[in-house]
PDB file of N, CA, C and O in Angstrom:
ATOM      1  N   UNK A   1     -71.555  25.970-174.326  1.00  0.00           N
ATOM      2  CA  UNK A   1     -70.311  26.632-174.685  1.00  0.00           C
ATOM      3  C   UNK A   1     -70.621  28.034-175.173  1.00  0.00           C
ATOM      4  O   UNK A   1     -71.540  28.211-175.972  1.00  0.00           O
ATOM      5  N   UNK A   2     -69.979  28.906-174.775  1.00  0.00           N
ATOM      6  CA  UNK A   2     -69.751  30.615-174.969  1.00  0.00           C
ATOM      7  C   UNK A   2     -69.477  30.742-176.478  1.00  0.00           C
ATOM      8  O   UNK A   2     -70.004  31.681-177.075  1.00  0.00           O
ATOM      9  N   UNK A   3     -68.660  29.835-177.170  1.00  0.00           N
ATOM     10  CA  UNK A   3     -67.913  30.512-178.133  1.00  0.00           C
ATOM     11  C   UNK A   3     -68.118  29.302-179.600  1.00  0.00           C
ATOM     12  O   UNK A   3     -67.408  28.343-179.903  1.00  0.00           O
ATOM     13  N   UNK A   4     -69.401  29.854-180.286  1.00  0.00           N
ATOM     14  CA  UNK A   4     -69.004  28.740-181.445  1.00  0.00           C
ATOM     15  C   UNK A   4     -68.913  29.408-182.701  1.00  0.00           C
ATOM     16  O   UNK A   4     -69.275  30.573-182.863  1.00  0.00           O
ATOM     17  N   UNK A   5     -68.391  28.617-183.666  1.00  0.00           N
ATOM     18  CA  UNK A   5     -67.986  28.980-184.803  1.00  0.00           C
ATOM     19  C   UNK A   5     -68.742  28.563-186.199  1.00  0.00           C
ATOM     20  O   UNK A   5     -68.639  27.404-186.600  1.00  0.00           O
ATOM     21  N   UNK A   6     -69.467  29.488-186.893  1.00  0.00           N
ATOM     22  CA  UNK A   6     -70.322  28.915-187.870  1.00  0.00           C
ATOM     23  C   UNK A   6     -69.679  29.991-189.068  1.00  0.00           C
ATOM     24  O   UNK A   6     -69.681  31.218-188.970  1.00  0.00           O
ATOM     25  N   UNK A   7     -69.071  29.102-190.349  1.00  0.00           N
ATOM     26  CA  UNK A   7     -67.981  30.061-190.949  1.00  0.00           C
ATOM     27  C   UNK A   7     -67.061  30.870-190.574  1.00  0.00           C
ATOM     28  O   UNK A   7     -66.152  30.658-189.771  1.00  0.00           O
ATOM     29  N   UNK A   8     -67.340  31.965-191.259  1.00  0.00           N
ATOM     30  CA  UNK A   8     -66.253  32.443-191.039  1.00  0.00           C
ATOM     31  C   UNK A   8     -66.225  33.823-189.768  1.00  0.00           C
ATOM     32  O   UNK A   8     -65.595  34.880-189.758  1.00  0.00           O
ATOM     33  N   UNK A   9     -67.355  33.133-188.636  1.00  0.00           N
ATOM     34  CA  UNK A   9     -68.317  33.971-187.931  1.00  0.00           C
ATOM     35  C   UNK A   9     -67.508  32.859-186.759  1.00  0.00           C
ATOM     36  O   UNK A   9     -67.435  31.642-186.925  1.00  0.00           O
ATOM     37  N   UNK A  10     -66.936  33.630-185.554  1.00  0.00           N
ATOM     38  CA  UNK A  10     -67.198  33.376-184.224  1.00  0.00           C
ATOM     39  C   UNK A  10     -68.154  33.963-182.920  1.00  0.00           C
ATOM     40  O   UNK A  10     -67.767  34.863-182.174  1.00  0.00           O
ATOM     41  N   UNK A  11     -69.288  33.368-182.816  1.00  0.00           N
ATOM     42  CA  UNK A  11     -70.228  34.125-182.082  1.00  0.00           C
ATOM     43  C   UNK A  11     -69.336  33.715-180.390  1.00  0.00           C
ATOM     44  O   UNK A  11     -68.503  32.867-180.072  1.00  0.00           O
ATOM     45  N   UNK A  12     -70.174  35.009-179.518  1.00  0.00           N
ATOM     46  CA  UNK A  12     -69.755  35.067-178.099  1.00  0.00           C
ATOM     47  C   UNK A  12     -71.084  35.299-177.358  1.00  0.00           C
ATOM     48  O   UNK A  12     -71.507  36.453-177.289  1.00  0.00           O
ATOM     49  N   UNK A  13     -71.745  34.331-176.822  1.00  0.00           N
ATOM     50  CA  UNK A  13     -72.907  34.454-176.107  1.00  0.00           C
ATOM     51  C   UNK A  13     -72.419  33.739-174.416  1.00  0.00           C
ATOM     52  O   UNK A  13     -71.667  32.954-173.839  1.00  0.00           O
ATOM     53  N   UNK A  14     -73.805  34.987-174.210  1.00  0.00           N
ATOM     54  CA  UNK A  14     -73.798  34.720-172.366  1.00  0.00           C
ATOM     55  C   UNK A  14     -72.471  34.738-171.742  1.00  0.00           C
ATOM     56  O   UNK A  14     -71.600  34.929-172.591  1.00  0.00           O
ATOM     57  N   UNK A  15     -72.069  34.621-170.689  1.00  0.00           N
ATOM     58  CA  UNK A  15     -71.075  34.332-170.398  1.00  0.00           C
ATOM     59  C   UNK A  15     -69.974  33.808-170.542  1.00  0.00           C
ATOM     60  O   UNK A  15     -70.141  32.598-170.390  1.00  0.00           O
ATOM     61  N   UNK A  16     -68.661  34.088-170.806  1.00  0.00           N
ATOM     62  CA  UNK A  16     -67.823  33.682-171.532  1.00  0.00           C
ATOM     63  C   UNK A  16     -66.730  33.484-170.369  1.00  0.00           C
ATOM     64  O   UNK A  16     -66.220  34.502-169.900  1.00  0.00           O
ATOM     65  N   UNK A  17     -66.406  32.421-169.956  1.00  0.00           N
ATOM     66  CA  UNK A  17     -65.456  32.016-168.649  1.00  0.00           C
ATOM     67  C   UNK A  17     -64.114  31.908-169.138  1.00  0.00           C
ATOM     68  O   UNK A  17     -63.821  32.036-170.326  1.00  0.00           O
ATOM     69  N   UNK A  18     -63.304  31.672-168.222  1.00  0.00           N
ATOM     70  CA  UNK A  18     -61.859  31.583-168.888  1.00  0.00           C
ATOM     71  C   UNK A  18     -61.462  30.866-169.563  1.00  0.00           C
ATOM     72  O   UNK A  18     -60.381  31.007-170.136  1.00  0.00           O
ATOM     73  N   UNK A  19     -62.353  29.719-169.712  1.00  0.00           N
ATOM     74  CA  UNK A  19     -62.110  28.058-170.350  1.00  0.00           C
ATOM     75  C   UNK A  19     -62.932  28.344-171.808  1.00  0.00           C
ATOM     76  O   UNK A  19     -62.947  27.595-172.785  1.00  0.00           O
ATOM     77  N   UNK A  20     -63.614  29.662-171.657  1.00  0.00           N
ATOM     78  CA  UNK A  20     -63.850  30.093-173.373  1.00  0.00           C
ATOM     79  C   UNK A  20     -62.572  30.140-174.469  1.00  0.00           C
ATOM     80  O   UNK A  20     -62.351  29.773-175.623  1.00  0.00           O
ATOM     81  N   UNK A  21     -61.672  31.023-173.062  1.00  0.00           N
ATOM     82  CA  UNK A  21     -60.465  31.978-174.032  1.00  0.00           C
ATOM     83  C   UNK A  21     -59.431  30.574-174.764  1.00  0.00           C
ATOM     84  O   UNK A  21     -58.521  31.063-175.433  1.00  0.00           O
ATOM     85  N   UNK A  22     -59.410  29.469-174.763  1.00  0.00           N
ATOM     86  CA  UNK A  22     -59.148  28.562-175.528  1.00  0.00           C
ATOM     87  C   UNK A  22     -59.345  28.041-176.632  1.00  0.00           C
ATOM     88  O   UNK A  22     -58.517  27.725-177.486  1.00  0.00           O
ATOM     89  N   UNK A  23     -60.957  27.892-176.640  1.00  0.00           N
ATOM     90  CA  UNK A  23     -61.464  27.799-177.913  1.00  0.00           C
ATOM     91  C   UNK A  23     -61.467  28.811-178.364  1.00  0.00           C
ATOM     92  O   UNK A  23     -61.096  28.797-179.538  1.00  0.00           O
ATOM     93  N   UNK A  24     -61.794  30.025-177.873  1.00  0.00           N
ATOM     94  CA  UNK A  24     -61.870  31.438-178.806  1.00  0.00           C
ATOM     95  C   UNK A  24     -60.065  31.637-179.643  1.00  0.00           C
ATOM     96  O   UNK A  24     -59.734  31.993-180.774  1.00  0.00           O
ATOM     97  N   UNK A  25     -59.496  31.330-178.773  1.00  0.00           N
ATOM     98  CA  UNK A  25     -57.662  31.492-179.401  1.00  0.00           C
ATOM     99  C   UNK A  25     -57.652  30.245-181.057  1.00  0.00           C
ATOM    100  O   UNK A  25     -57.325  30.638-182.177  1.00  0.00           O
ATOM    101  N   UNK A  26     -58.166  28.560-180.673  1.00  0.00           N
ATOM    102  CA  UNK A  26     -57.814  27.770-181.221  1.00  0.00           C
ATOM    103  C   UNK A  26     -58.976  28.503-183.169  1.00  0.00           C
ATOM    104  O   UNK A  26     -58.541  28.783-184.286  1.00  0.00           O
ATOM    105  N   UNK A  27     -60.067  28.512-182.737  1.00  0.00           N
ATOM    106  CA  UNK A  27     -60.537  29.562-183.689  1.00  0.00           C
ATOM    107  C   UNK A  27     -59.762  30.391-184.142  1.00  0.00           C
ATOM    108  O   UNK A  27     -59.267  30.059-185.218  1.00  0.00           O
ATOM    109  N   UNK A  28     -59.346  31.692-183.604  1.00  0.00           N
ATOM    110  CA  UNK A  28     -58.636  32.281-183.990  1.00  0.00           C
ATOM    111  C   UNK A  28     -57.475  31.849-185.077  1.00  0.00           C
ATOM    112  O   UNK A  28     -57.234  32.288-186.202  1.00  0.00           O
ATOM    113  N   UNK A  29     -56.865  30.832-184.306  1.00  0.00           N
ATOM    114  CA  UNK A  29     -55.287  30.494-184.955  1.00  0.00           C
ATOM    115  C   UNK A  29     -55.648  29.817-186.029  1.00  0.00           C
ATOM    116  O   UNK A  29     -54.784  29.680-186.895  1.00  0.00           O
ATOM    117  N   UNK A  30     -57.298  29.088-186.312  1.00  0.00           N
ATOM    118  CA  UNK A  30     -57.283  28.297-187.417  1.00  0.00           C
ATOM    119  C   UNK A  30     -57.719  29.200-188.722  1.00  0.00           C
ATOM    120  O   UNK A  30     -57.684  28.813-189.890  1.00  0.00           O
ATOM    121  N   UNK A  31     -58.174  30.598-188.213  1.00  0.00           N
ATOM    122  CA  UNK A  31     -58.569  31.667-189.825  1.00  0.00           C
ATOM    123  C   UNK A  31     -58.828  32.810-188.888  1.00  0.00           C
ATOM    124  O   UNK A  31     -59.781  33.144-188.184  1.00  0.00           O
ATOM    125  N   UNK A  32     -57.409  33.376-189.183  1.00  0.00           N
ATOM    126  CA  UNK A  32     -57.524  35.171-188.641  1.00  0.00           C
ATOM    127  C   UNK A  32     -58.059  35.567-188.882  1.00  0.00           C
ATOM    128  O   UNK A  32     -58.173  36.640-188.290  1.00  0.00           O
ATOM    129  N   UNK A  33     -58.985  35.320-189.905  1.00  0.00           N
ATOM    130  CA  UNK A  33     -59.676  36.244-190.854  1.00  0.00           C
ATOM    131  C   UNK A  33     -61.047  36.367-190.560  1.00  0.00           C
ATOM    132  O   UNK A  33     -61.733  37.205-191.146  1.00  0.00           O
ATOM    133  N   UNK A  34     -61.680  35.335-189.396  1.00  0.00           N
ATOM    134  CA  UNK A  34     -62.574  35.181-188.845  1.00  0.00           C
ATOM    135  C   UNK A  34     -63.394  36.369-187.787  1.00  0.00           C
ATOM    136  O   UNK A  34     -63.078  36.612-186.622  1.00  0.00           O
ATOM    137  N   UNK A  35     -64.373  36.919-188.474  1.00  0.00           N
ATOM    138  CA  UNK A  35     -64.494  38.154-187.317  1.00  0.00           C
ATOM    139  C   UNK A  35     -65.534  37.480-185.977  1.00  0.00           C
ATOM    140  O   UNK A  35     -66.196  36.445-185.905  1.00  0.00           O
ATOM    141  N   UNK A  36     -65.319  38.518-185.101  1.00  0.00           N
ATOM    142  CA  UNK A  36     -66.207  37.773-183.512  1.00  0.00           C
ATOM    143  C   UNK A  36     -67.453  38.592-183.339  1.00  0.00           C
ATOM    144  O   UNK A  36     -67.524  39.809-183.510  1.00  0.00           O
ATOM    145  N   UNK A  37     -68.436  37.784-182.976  1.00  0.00           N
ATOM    146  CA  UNK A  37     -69.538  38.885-183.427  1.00  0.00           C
ATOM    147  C   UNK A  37     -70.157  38.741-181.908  1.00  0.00           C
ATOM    148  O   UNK A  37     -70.500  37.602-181.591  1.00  0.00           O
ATOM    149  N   UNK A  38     -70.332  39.807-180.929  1.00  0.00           N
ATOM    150  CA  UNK A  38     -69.720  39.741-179.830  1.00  0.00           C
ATOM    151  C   UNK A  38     -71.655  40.868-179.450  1.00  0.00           C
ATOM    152  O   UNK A  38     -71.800  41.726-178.580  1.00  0.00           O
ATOM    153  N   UNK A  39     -72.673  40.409-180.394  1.00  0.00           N
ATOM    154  CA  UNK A  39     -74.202  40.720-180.087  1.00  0.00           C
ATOM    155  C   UNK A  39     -74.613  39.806-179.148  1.00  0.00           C
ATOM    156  O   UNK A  39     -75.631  40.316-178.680  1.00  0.00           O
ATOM    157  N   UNK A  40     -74.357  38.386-178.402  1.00  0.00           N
ATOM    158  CA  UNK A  40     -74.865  38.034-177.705  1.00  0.00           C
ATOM    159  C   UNK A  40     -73.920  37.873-176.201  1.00  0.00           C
ATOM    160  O   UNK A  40     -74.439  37.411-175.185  1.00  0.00           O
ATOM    161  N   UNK A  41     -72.486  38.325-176.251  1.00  0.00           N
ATOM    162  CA  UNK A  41     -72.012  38.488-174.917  1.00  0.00           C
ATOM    163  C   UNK A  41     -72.342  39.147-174.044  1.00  0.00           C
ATOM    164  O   UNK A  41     -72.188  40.346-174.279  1.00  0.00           O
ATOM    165  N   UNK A  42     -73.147  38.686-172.155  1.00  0.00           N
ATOM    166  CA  UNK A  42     -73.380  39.506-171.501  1.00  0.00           C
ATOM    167  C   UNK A  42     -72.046  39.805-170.275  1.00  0.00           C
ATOM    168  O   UNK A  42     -72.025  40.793-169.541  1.00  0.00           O
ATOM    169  N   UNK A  43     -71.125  38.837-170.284  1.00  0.00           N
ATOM    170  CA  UNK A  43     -69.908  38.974-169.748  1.00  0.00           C
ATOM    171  C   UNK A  43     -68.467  38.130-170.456  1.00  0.00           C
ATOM    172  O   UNK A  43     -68.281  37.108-171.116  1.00  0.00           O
ATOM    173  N   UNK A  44     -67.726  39.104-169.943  1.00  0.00           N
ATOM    174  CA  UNK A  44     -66.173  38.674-170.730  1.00  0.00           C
ATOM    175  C   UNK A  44     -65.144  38.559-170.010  1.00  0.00           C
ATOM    176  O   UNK A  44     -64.574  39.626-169.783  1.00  0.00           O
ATOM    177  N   UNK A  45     -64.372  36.984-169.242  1.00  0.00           N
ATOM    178  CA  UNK A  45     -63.616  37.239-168.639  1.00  0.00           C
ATOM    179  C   UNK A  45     -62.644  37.339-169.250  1.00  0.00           C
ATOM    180  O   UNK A  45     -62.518  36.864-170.379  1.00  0.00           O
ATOM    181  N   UNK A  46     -61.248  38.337-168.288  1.00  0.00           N
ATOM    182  CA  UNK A  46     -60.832  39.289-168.609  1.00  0.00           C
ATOM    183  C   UNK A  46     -59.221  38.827-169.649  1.00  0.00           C
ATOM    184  O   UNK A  46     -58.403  39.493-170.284  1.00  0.00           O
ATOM    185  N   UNK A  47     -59.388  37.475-169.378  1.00  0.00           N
ATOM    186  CA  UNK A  47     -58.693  36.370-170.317  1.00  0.00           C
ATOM    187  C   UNK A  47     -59.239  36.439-171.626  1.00  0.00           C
ATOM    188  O   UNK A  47     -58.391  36.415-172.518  1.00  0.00           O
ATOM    189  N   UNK A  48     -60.383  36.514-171.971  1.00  0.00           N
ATOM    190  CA  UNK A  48     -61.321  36.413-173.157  1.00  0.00           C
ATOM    191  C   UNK A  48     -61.161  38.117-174.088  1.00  0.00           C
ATOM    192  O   UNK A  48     -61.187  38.348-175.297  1.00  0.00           O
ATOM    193  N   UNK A  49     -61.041  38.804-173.216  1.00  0.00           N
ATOM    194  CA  UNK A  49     -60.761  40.349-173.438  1.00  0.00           C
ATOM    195  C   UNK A  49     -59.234  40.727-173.782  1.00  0.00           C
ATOM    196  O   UNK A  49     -58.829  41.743-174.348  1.00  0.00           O
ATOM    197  N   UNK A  50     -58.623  39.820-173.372  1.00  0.00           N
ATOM    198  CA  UNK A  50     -56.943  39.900-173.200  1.00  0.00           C
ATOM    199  C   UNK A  50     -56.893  39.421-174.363  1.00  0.00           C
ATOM    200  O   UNK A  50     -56.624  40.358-175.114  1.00  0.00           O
ATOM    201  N   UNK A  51     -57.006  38.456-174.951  1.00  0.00           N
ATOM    202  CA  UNK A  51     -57.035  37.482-176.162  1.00  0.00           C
ATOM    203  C   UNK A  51     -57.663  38.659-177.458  1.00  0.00           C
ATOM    204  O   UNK A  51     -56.971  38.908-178.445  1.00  0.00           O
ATOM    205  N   UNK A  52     -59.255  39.387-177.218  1.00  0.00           N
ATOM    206  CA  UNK A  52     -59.595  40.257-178.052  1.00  0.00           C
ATOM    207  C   UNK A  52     -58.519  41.180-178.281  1.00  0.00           C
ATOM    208  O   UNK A  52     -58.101  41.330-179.430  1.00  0.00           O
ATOM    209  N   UNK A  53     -58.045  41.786-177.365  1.00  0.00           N
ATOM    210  CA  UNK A  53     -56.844  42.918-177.944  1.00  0.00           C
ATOM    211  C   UNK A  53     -55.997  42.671-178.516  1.00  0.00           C
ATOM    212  O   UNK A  53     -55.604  43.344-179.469  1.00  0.00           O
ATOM    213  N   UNK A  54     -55.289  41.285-177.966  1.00  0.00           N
ATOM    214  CA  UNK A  54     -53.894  41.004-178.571  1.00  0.00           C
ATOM    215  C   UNK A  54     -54.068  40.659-180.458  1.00  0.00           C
ATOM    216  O   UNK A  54     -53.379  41.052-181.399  1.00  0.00           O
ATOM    217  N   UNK A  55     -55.013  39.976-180.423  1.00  0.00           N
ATOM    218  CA  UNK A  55     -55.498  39.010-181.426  1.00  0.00           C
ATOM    219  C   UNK A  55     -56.416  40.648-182.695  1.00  0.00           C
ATOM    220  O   UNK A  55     -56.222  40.950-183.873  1.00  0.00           O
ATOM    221  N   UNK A  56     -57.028  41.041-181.982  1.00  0.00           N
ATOM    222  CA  UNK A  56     -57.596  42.130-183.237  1.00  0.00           C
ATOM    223  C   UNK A  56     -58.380  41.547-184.007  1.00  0.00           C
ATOM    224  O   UNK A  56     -57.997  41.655-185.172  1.00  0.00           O
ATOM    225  N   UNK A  57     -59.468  40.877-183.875  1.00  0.00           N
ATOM    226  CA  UNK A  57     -60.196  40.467-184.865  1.00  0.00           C
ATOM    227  C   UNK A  57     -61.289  41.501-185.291  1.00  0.00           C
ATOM    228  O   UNK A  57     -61.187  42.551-184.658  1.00  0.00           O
ATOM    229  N   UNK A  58     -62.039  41.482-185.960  1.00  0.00           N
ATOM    230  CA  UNK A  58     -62.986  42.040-186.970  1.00  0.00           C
ATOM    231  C   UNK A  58     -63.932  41.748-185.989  1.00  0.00           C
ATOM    232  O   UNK A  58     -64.324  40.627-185.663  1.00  0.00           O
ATOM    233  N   UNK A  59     -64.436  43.339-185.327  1.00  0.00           N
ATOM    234  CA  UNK A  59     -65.551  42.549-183.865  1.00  0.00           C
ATOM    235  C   UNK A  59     -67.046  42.885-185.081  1.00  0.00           C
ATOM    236  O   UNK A  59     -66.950  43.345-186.218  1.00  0.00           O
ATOM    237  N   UNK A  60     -68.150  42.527-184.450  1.00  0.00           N
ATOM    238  CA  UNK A  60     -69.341  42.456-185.361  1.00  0.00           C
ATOM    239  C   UNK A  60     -70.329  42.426-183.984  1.00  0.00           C
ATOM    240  O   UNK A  60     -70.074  41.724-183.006  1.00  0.00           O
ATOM    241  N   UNK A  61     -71.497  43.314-184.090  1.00  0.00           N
ATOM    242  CA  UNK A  61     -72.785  43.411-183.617  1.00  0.00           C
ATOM    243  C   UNK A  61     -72.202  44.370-182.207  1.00  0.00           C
ATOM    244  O   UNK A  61     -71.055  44.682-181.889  1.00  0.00           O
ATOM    245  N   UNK A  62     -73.405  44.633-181.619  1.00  0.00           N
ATOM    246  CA  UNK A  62     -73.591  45.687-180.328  1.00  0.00           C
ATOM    247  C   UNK A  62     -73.789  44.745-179.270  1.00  0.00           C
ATOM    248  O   UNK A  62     -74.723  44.019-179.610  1.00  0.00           O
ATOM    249  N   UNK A  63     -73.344  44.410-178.134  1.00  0.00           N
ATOM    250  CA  UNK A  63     -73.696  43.838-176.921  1.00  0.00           C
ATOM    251  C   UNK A  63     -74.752  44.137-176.376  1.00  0.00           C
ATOM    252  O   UNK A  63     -74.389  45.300-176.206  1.00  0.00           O
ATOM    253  N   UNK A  64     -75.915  44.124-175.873  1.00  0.00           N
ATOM    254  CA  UNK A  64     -76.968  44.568-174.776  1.00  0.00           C
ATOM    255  C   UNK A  64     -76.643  45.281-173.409  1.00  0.00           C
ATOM    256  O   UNK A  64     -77.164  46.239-172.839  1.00  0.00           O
ATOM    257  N   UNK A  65     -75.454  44.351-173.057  1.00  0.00           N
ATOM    258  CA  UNK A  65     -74.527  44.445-171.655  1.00  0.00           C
ATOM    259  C   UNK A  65     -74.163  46.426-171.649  1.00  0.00           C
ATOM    260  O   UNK A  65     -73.271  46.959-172.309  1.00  0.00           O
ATOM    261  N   UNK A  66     -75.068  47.092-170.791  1.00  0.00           N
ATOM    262  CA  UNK A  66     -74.164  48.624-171.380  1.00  0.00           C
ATOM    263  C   UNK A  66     -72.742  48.901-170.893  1.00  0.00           C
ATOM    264  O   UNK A  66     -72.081  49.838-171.341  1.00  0.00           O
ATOM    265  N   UNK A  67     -72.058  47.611-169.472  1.00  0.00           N
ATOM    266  CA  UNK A  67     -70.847  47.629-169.695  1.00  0.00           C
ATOM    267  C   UNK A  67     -69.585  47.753-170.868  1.00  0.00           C
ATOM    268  O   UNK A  67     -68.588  48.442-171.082  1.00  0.00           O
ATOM    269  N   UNK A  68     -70.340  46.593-171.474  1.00  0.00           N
ATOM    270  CA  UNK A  68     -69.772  45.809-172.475  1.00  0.00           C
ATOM    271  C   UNK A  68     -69.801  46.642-173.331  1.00  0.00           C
ATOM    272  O   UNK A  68     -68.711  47.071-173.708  1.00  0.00           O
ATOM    273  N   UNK A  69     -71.148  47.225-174.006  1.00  0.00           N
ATOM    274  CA  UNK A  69     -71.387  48.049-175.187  1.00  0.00           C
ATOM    275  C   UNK A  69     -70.856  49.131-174.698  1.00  0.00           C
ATOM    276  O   UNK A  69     -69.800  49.135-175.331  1.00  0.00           O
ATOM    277  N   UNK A  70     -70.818  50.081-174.010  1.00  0.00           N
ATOM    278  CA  UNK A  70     -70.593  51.489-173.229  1.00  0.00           C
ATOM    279  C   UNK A  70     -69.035  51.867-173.080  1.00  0.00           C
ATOM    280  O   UNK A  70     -68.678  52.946-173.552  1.00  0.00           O
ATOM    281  N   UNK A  71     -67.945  50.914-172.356  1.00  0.00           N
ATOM    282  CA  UNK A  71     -66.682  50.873-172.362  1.00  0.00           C
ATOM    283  C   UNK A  71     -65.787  49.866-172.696  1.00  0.00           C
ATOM    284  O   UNK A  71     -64.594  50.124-172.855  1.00  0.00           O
ATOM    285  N   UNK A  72     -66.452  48.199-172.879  1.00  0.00           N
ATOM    286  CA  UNK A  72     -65.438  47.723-173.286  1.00  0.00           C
ATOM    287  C   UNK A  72     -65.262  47.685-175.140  1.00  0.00           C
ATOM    288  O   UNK A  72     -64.183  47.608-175.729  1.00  0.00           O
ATOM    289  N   UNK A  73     -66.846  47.776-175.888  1.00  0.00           N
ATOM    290  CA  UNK A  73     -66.417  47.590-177.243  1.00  0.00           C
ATOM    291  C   UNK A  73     -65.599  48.985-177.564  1.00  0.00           C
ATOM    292  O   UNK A  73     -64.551  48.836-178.192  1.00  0.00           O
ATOM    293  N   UNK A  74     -65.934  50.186-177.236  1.00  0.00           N
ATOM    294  CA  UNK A  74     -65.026  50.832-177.938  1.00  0.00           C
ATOM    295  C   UNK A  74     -63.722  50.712-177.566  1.00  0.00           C
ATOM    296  O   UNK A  74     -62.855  50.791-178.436  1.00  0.00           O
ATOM    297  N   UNK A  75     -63.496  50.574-176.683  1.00  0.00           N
ATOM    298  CA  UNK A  75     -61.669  50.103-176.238  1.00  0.00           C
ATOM    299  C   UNK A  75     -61.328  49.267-177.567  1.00  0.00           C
ATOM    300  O   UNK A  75     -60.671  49.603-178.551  1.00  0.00           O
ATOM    301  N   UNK A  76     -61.973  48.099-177.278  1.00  0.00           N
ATOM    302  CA  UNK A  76     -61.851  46.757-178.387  1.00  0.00           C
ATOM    303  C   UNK A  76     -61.357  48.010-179.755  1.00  0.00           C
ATOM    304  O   UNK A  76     -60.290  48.480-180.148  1.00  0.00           O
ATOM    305  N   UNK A  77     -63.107  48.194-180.205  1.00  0.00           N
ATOM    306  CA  UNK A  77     -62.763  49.249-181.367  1.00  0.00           C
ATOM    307  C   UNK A  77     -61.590  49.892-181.846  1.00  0.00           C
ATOM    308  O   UNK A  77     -61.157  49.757-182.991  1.00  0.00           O
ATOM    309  N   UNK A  78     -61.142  50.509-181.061  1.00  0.00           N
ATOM    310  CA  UNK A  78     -60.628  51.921-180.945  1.00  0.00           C
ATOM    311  C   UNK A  78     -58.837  51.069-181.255  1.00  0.00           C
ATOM    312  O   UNK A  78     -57.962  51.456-182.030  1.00  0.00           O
ATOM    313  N   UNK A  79     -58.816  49.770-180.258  1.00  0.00           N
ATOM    314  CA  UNK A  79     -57.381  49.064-180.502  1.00  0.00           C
ATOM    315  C   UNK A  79     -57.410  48.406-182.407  1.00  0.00           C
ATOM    316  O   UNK A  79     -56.473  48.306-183.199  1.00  0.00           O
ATOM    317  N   UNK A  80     -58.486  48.167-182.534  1.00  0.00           N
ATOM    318  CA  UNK A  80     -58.893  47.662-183.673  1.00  0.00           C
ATOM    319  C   UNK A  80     -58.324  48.621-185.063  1.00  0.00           C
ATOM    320  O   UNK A  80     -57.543  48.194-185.913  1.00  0.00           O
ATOM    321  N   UNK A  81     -58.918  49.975-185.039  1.00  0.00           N
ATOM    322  CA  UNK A  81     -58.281  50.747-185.934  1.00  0.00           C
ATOM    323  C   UNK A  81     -57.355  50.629-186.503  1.00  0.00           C
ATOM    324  O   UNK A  81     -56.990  51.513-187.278  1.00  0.00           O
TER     325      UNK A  81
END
């Protein structure tokens, strides 16, 4: 699984398929307050990304991916503000 939850920490590793963006939401809805720490995602489908914007969580760590790190976290970021 892509997406687990240890406190008040949701990590996002390797690949994250659309059947992530479920558990990543049900997390979500159980403590907003939960930030996503998004250092081990090397892909994000675009369901999983859809969910990051709407939702705004507290993102945490740098991706490797220079997609990911390069144009999608600052988008994320930048909606985050």
């Amino acid at each position: 699984m892509s997406v687990t939850v240890t406190g008040d920490v949701i990590a996002l590793s390797g690949t994250c398929l659309v059947e992530d963006a479920e558990p990543l939401l049900v997390a979500l809805q159980a403590d907003p307050r939960r930030s996503v720490d998004v250092t081990g995602a090397t892909r994000l489908h675009l369901a999983v990304v859809q969910l990051l914007l709407a939702a705004r969580p507290t993102l945490i760590g740098v991706p490797d991916d220079p997609i990911l790190r390069d144009r999608l976290l600052p988008l994320l970021l930048q909606v985050n503000s």
